[in-house]
C-alpha positions as CSV (number, residue, x, y, z in Angstrom):
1,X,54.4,68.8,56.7
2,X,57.8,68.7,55.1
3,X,58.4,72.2,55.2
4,X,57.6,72.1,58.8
5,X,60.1,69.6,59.2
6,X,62.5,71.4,57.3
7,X,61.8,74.8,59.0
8,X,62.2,73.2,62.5
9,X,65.5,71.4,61.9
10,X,66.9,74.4,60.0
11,X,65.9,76.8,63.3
12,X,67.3,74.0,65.6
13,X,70.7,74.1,63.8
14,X,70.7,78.1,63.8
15,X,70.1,77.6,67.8
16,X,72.7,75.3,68.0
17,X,75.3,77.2,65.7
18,X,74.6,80.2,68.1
19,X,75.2,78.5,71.4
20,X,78.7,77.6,70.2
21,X,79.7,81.1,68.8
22,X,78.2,82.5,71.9
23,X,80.4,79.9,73.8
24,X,83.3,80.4,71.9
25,X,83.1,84.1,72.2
26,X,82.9,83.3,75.6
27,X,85.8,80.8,76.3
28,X,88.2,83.8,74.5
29,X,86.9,86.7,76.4
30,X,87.0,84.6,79.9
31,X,90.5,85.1,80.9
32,X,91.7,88.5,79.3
33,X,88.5,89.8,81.8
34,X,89.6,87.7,84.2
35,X,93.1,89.3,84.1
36,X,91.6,93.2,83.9
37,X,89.4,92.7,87.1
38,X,92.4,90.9,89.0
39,X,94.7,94.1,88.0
40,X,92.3,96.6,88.7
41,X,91.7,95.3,92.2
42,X,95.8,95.0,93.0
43,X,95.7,98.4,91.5
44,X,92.8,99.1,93.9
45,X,95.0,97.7,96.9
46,X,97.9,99.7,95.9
47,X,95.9,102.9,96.1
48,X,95.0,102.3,99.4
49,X,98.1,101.0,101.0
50,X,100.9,102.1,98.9
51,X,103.8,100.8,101.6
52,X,102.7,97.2,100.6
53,X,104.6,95.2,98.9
54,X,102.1,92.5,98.2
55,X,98.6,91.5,99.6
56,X,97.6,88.1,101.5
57,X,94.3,86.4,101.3
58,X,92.5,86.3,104.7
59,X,88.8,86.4,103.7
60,X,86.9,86.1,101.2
61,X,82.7,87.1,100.6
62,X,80.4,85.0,102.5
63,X,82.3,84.6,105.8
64,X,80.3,83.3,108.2
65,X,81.8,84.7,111.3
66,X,82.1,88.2,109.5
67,X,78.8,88.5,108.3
68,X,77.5,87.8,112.3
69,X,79.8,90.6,113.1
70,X,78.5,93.2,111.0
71,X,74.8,91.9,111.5
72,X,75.6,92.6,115.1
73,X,76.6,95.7,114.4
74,X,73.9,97.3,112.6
75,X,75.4,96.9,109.1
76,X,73.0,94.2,107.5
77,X,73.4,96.6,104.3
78,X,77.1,95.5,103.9
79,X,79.2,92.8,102.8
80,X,82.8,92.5,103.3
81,X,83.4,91.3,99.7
82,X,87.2,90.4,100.5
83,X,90.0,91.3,103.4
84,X,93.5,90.9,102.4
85,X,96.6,91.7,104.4
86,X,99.3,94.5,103.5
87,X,102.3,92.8,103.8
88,X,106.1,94.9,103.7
89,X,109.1,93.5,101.6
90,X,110.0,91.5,104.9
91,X,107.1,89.9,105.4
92,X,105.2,92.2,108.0
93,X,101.7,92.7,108.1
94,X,101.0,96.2,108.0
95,X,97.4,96.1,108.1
96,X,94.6,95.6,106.3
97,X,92.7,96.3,102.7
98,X,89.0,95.9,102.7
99,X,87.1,95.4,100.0
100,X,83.4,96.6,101.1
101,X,79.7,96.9,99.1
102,X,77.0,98.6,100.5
103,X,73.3,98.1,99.1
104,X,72.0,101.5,100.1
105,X,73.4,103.7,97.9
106,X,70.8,105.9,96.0
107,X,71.5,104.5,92.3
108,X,72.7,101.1,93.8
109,X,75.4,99.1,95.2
110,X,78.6,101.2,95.9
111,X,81.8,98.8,95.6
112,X,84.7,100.3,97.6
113,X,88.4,99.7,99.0
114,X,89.8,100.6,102.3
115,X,93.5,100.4,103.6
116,X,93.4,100.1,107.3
117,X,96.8,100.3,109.1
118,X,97.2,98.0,111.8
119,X,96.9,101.1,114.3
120,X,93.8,101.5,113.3
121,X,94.4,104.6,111.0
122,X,92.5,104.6,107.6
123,X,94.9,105.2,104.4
124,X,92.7,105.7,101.4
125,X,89.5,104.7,99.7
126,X,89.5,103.8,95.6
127,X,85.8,103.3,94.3
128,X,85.5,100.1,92.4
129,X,81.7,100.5,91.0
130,X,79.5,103.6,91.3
131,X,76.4,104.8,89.9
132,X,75.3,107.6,91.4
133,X,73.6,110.8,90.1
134,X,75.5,112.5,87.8
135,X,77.0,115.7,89.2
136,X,76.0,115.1,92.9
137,X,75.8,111.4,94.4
138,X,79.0,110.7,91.7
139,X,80.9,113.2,93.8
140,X,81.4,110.0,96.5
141,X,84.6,109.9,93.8
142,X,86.5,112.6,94.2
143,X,89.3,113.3,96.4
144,X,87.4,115.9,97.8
145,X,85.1,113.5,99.3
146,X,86.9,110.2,99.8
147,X,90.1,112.2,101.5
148,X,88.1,113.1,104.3
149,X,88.3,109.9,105.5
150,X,91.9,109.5,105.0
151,X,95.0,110.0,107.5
152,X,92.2,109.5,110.5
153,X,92.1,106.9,113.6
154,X,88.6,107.1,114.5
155,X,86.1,104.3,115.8
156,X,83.3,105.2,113.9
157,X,82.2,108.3,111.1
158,X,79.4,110.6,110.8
159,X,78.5,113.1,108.6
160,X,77.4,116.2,109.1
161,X,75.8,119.0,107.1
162,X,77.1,122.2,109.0
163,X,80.8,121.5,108.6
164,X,82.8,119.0,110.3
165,X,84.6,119.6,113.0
166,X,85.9,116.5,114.7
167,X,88.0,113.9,113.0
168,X,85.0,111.6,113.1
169,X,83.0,114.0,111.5
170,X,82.8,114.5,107.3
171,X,81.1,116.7,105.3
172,X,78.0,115.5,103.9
173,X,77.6,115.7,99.6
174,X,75.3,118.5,99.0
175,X,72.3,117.3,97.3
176,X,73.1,113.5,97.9
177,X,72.8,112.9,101.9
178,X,71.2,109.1,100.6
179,X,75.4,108.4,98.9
180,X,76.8,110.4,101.6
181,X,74.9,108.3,104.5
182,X,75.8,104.7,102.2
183,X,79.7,105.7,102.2
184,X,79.8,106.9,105.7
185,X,78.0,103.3,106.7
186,X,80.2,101.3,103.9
187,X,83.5,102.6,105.6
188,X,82.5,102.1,109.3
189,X,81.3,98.7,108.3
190,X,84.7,98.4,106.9
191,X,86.3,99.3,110.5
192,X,84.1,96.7,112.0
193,X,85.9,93.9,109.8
194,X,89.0,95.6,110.4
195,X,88.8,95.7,114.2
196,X,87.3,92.0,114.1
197,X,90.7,90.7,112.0
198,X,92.9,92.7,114.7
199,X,91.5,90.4,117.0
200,X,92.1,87.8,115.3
201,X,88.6,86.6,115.1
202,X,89.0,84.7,111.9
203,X,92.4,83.2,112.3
């Protein structure tokens, strides 16, 4: 009986032992991470509006009114994670950077940024998280790819698998038509947010 006693106390103080190193470890690797993900996202924003001088909070994941938007829509596979404003060294807002995920992607959710000029042109897109097939759906991340979407002014995108030959048009990835279809819907969900802020539907 003893030496269940003394086996049960001794595993109780090994649990308790390793909640606190696993705590403390914790408590020191908290911020440093913190700081990493907050400088890869300005870094992000930078990408995709390089005019800015700094970025303004507007909305942040699990905005009500956005998420009716993009429901109404036909983007239930979206989420408008964040929506900051590109603001020049005076103080203008230049437009907007978008921070979008979409669920359909084939090996996951595909985390993205979009700059948005306030005409309604689209800057850039910098992939944030990706995990796509190796050689074809990880394509999505290469300028080959993500500048087809850049420098256009378009309501809406659609790929195509016999060349594109409008300005709304992209080539699709060959061999990953599943990534191709979750960008194409993950950057037109990201115009819907965009053209919702323009009309100031969440001031």
């Amino acid at each position: 009986m003893n030496k269940l006693i003394k086996d049960a106390l001794a595993l109780t103080a090994i649990t308790v032992v390793s909640g606190l190193l696993l705590g403390l470890v914790y408590g020191i690797t908290e911020e440093p991470i913190a700081r990493q993900q907050e400088k890869a996202q300005m870094e992000a924003y930078q990408e995709v509006f390089p005019d800015a001088e700094s970025f303004e909070d507007y909305i942040d994941a699990g905005d009500e009114t956005m998420r009716e938007v993009l429901d109404e829509n036909g983007y239930g596979a979206q989420e408008i994670d964040k929506m900051v404003k590109a603001v020049d060294a005076d103080g203008n807002q230049l437009g907007f950077v978008v921070t979008v995920t979409t669920s359909e992607g084939y090996g996951g959710d595909i985390q993205f940024t979009m700059g948005v000029a306030d005409d309604g042109t689209l800057n850039g897109i910098s992939i944030l998280s990706i995990s796509e097939t190796a050689g074809l759906g990880m394509k999505a991340d290469t300028e080959e790819f993500k500048g087809q979407f850049a420098g256009k002014n378009v309501e809406e995108f659609q790929y195509t698998k016999n060349g594109a030959s409008a300005d709304n048009e992209i080539d699709a990835l060959s061999g990953a038509t599943i990534t191709t279809n979750a960008m194409t819907n993950g950057v037109n969900a990201g115009l819907c947010a965009f053209r919702e802020a323009e009309k100031g539907g969440n001031e």
